[in-house]
C-alpha positions as CSV (number, residue, x, y, z in Angstrom):
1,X,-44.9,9.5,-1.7
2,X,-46.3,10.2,2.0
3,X,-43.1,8.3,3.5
4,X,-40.8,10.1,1.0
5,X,-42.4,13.0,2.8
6,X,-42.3,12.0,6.4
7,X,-38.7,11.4,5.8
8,X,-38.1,14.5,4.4
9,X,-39.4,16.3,7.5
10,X,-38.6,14.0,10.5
11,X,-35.3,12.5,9.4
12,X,-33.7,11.3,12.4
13,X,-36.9,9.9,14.2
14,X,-37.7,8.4,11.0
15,X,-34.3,7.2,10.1
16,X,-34.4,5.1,13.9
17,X,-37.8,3.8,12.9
18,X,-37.1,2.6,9.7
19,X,-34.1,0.7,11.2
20,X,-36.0,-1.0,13.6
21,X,-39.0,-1.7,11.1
22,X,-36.8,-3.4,8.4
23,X,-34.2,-5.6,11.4
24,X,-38.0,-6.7,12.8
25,X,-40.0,-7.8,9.8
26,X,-38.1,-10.8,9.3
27,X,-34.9,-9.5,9.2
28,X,-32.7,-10.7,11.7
29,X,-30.0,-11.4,9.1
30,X,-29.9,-7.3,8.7
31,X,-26.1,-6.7,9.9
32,X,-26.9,-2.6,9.3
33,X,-29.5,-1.2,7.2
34,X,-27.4,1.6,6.6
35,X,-30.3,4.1,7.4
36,X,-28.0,6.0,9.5
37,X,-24.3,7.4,9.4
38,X,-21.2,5.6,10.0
39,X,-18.4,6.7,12.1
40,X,-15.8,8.3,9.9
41,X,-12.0,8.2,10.8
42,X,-9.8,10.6,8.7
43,X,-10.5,13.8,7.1
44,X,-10.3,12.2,3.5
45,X,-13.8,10.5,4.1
46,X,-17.2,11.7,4.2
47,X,-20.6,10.1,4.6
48,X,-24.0,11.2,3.3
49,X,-27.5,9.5,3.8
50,X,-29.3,9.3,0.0
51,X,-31.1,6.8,-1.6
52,X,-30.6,3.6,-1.6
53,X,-31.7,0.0,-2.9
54,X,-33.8,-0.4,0.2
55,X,-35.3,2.5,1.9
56,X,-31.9,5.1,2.6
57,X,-27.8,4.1,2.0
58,X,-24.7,6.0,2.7
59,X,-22.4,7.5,0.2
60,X,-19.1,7.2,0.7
61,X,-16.7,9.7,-1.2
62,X,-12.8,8.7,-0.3
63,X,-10.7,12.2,-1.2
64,X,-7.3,11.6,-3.0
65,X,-5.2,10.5,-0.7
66,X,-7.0,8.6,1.1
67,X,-4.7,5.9,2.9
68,X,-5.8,4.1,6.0
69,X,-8.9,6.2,6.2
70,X,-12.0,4.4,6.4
71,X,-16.2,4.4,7.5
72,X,-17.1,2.3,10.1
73,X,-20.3,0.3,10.8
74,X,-21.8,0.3,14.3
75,X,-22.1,-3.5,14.3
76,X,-20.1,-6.2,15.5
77,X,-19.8,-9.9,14.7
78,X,-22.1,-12.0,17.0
79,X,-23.1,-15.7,17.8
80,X,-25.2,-15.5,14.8
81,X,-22.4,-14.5,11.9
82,X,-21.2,-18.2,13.5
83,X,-24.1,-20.4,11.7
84,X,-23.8,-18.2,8.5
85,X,-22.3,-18.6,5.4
86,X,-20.6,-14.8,5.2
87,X,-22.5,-11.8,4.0
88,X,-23.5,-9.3,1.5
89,X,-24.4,-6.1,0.9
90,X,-25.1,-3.5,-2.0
91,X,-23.3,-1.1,-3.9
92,X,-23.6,1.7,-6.1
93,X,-20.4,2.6,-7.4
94,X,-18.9,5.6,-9.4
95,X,-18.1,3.9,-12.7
96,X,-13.9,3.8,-12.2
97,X,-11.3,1.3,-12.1
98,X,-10.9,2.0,-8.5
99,X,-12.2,-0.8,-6.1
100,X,-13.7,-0.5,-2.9
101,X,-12.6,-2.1,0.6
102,X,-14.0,-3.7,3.4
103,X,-11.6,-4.1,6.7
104,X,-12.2,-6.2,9.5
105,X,-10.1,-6.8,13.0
106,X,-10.6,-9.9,14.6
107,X,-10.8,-9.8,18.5
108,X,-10.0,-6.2,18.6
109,X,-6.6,-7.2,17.9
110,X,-5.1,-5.2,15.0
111,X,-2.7,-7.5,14.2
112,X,-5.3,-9.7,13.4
113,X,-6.7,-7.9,9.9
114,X,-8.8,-9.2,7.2
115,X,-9.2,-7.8,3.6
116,X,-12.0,-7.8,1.0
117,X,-12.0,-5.9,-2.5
118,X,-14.8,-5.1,-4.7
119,X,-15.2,-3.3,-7.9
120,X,-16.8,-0.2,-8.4
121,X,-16.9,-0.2,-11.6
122,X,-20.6,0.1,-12.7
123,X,-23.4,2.8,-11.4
124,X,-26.2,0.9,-10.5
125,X,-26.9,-1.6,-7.6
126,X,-24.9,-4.6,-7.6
127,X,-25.0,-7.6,-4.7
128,X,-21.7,-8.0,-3.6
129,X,-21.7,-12.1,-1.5
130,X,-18.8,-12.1,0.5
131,X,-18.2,-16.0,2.0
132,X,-16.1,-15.9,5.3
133,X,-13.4,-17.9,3.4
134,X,-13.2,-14.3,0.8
135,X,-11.6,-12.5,3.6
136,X,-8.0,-12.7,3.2
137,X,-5.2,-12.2,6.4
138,X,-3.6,-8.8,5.4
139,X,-0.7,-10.0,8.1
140,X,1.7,-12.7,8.9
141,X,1.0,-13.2,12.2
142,X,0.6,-16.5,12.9
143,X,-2.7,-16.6,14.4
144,X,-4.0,-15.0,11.1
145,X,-6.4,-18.0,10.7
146,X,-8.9,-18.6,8.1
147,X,-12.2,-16.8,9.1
148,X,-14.2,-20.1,9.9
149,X,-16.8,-21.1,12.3
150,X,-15.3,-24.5,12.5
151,X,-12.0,-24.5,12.2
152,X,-10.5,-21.4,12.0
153,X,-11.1,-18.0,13.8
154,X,-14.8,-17.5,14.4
155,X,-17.1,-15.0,12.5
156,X,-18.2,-14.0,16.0
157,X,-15.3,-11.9,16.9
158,X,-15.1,-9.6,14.0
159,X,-15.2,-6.2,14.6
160,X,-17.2,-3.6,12.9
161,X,-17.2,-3.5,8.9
162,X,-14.7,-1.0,8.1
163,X,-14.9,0.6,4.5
164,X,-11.4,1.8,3.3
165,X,-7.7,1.3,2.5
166,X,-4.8,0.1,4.2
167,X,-1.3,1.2,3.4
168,X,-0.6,-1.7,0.7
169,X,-3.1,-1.2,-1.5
170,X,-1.4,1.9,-3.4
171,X,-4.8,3.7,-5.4
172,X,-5.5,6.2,-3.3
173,X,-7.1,8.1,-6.0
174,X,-10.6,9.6,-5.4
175,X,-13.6,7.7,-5.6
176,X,-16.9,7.1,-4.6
177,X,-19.3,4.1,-3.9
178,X,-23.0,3.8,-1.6
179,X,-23.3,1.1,-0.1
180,X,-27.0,-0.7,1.0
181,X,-28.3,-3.3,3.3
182,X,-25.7,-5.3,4.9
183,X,-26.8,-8.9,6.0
184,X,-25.7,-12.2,6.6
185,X,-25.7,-15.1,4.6
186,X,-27.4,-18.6,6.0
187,X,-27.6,-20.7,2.6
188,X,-24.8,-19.2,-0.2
189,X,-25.5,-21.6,-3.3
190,X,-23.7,-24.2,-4.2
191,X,-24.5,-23.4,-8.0
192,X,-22.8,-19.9,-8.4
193,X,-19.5,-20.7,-10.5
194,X,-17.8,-17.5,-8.0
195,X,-18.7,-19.2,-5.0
196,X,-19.2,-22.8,-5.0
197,X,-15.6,-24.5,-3.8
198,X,-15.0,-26.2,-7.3
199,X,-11.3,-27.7,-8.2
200,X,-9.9,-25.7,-11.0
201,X,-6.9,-27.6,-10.8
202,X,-5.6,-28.3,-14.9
203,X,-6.0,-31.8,-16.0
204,X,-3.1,-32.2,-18.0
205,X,0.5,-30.8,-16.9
206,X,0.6,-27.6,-14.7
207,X,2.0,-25.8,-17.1
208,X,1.1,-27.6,-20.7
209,X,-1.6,-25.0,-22.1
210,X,1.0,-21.9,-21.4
211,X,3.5,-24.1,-22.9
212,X,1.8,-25.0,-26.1
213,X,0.7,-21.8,-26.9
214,X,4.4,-20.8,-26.5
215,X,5.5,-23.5,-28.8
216,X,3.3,-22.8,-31.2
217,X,4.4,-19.2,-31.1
218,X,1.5,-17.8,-30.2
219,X,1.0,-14.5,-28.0
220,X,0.5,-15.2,-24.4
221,X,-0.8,-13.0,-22.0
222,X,1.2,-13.5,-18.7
223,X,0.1,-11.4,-15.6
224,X,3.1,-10.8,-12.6
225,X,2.5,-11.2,-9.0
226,X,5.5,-10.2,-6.8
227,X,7.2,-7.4,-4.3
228,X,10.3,-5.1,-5.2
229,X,12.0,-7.9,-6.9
230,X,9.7,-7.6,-9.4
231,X,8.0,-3.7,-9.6
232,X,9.7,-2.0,-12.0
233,X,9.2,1.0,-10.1
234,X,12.1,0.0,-7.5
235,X,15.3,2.0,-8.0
236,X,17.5,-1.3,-8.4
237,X,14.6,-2.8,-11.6
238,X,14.5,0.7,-13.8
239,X,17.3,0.0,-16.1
240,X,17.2,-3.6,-16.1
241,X,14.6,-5.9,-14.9
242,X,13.8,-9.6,-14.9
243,X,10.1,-9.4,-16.3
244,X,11.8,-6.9,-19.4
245,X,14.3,-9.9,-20.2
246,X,11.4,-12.4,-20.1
247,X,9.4,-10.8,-22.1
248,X,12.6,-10.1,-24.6
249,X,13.6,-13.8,-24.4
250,X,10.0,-14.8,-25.2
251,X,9.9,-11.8,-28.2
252,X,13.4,-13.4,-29.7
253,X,11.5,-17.0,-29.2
254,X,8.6,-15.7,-32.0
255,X,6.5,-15.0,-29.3
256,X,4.5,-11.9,-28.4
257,X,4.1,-11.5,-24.9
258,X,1.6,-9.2,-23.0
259,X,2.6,-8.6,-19.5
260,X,1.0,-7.1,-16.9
261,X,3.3,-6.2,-14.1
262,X,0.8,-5.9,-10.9
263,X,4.1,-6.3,-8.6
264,X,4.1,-3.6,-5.6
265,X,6.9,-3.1,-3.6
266,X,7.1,-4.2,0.1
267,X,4.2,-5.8,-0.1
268,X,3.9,-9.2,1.3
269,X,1.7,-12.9,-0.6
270,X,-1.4,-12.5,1.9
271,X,-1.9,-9.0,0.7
272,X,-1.8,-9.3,-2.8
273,X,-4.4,-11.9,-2.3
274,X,-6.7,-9.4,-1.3
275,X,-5.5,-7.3,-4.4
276,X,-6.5,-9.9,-6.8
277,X,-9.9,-8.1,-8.1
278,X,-7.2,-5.3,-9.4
279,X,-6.5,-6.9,-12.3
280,X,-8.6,-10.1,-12.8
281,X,-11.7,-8.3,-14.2
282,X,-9.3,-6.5,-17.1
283,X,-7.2,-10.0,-17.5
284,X,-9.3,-12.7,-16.6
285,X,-8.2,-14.2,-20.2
286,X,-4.6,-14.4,-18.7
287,X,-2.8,-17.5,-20.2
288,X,-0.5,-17.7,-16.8
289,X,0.2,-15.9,-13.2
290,X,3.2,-15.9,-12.1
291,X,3.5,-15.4,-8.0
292,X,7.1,-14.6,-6.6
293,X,7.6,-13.4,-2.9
294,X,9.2,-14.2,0.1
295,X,11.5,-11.7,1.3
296,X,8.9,-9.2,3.2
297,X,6.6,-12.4,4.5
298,X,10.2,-13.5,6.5
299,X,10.5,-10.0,7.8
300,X,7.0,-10.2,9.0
301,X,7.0,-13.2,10.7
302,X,5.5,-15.4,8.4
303,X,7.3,-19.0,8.4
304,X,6.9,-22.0,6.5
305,X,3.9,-23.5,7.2
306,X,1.9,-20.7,7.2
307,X,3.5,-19.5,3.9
308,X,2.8,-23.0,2.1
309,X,-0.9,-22.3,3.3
310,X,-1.1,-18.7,2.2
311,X,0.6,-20.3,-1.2
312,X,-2.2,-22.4,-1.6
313,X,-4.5,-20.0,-1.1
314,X,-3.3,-17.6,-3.6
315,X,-3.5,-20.5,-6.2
316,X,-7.4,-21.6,-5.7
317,X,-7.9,-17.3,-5.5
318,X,-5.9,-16.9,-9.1
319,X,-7.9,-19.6,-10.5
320,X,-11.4,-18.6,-9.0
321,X,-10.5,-15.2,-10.7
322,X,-9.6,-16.4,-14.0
323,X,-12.5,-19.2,-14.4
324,X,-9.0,-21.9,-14.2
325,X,-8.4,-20.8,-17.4
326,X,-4.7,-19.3,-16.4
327,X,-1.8,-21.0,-15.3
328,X,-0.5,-20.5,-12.6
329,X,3.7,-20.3,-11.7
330,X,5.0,-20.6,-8.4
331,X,8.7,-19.3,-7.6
332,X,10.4,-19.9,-4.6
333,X,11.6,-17.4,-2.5
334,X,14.3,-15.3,-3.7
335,X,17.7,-15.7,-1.4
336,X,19.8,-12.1,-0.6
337,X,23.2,-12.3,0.3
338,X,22.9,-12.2,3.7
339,X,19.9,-14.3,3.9
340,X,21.0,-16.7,1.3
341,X,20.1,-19.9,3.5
342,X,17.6,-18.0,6.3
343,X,14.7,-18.5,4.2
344,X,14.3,-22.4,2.9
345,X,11.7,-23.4,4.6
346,X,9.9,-20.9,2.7
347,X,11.1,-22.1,-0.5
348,X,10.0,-25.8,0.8
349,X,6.6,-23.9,1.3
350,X,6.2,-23.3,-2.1
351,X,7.5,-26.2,-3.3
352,X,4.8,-28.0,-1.4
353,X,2.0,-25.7,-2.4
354,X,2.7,-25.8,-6.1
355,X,3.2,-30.1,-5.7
356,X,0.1,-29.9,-3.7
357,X,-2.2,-27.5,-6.1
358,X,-1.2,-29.3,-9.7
359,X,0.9,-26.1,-10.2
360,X,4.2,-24.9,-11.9
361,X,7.3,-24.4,-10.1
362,X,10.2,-22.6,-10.9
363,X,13.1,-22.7,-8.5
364,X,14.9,-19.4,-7.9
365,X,16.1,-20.1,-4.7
366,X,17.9,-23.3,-6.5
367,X,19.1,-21.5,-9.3
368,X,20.7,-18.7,-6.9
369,X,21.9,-21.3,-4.9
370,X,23.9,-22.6,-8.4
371,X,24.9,-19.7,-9.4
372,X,26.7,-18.3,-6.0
373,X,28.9,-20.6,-5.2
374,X,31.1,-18.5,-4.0
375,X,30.9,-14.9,-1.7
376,X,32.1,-13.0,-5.0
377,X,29.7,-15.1,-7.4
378,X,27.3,-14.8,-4.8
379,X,27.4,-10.7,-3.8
380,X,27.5,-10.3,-7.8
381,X,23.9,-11.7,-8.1
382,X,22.8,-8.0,-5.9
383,X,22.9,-4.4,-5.5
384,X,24.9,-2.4,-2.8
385,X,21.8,-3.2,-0.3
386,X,22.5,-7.1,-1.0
387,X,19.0,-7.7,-1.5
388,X,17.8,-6.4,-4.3
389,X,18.6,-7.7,-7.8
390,X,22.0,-6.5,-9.7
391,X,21.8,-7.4,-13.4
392,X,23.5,-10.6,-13.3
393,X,20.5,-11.3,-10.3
394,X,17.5,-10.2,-13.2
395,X,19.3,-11.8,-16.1
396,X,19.6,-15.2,-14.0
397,X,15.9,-15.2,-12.6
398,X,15.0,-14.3,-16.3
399,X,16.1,-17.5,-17.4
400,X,14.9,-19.9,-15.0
401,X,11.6,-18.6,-15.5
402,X,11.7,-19.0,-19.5
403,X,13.6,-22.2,-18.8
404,X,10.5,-23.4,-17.3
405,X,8.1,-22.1,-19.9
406,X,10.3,-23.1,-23.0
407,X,11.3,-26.8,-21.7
408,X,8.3,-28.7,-23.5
């Protein structure tokens, strides 16, 4: 009670104290104690000290609208976050679907940013353990590495914890979340079924549970992955659509599909990644994922080995989510008219990948490639921007996909 009092009275002297007091009594893992306000960029953020699991926290409330706004930490990554495991920290949030987001740069280069989601879904304190390996590339630059002490880009030369959104992430609804006690991580256990590195790989076929439930005419819950190709909010998908004509070509097969279409438009493999804890809490009884991109990771840079790494990484992140329990479907890259050969190396990429991981492939690109034989058969497959799919182009990727999942 006489602290509660002290604090009420002599709240910045106190609030420096307390800082010091809890990063000296043992605490050199404390990255910030969040006893005292972040820096705040945007006007659709605010910060307010309250209390928290340990001592004070800060509440974040994002307004609607609130793109690429975000609270920053006053700590940086040092020689220490090297010999750790990752990090944690506590959260409070407001009880919605809405996640939260942390944002790092690596080596004050922007181009270099890393991605972490986390529900918010509850209203008292939760720990949220965040291993280095959790912190997905939002870009395709090359030098994107995995964050790793060892062999990848070090811990070390992260920049402050950023709390927010980036442009991708599309909820920008309002929310709120506190957040409490940021540390670092020297020992994560190896018994934790979210964090140990377990292979969720199937045993049998990649695709044989999907498959038998489908022969057996039972309903299937099937979650979608993918860019414009696939959102049925682009203007060329809102009569006709490829996941509509799958899901009416597994309805006229006796079988009752549930889809859920997470597909958002120019978005690129590495950032859906991050997105993953969107749907996975909801669907984590998904009987397959299927993942389609391409197009936007070429216009970014990204190139084949990089993309059959990123494909691999989406895998093990789909089947952490859903305990292995969903299969997961890999399609090559989708060819346009003008870039109808431009992008095999990515379609090797994911051929790889899905060898690599024990997971399904369905060839698009070959299909396509079929299919347009010549410049007429070819510019038929696409819409007036020769990218984007024309109904021949959604009926055709319709049918390789159930091809795949009807072949026994």
């Amino acid at each position: 009670m006489k602290r509660e009092i002290i604090r009420n009275f002599l709240l910045p002297g106190v609030l420096l104290l307390a800082s010091v007091h809890r990063l000296s009594a043992a605490d050199s893992s404390v990255i910030d104690s969040m006893e005292a306000l972040p820096r705040v960029a945007g006007e659709k953020v605010t910060a307010e000290l309250v209390d928290g699991k340990l001592g004070r926290a800060v509440k974040l409330r994002f307004d609607d609208g609130c793109q690429n706004v975000y609270a920053q930490t006053r700590s940086r990554g040092a020689s220490e976050w090297n010999t750790s495991d990752g990090f944690s920290f506590w959260v409070k949030g407001d009880g919605s679907d809405h996640l939260g987001g942390v944002e790092f740069v690596w080596n004050d280069d922007y181009a270099l940013r890393y991605a972490f989601a986390f529900p918010i879904n509850h209203t008292d304190w939760r720990k949220i353990v965040v291993r280095w390996r959790d912190l997905t590339p939002e870009t395709a630059n090359p030098a994107a590495l995995p964050i790793d002490p060892q062999h990848g880009n070090a811990p070390s030369k992260l920049g402050a914890i950023g709390f927010g959104k980036w442009w991708y992430w599309r909820d920008y609804a309002a929310h709120s979340y506190t957040i409490d006690d940021i540390r670092l991580e020297t020992s994560l256990p190896d018994n934790d079924e979210d964090l140990r590195p377990v292979d969720l790989r199937p045993a049998g076929k990649p695709l044989a549970r999907v498959k038998q439930k489908i022969a057996r005419k039972e309903p299937v819950k099937i979650v979608l992955m993918g860019d414009s190709l696939t959102d049925v909010r682009h203007w060329a998908n809102r009569e006709q659509n490829w996941p509509a004509m799958l899901e009416a070509k597994l309805n006229a097969a006796g079988v009752k599909p549930t889809l859920v279409n997470t597909a958002i438009g120019g978005t690129e493999l590495r950032q859906n990644i991050v997105l993953i804890p969107r749907w996975s809490e909801e669907h984590r009884d998904a009987d397959l994922v299927i993942v389609c991109f391409g197009g936007n990771d070429w216009s970014s840079g990204m190139r084949g080995p990089l993309f059959e790494q990123t494909c691999v990484t989406a895998i093990e992140a789909i089947r952490r989510a859903t305990r292995g329990g969903a299969d997961v479907l890999l399609c090559t890259t989708c060819p346009s008219a003008e870039r109808w050969d431009t992008m095999a190396e990515l379609c090797a990429a994911c051929r790889a990948a899905a060898k690599s991981q024990h997971a399904g492939l369905a060839d698009i690109d070959a299909a396509f490639h079929a299919a347009g034989k010549t410049v007429a058969e070819r510019n038929g497959l696409f819409v007036s921007d020769k990218t984007h799919l024309a109904p021949a182009g959604h009926r055709l990727f319709a049918e390789t996909v159930f091809s795949i999942l009807a072949l026994p």
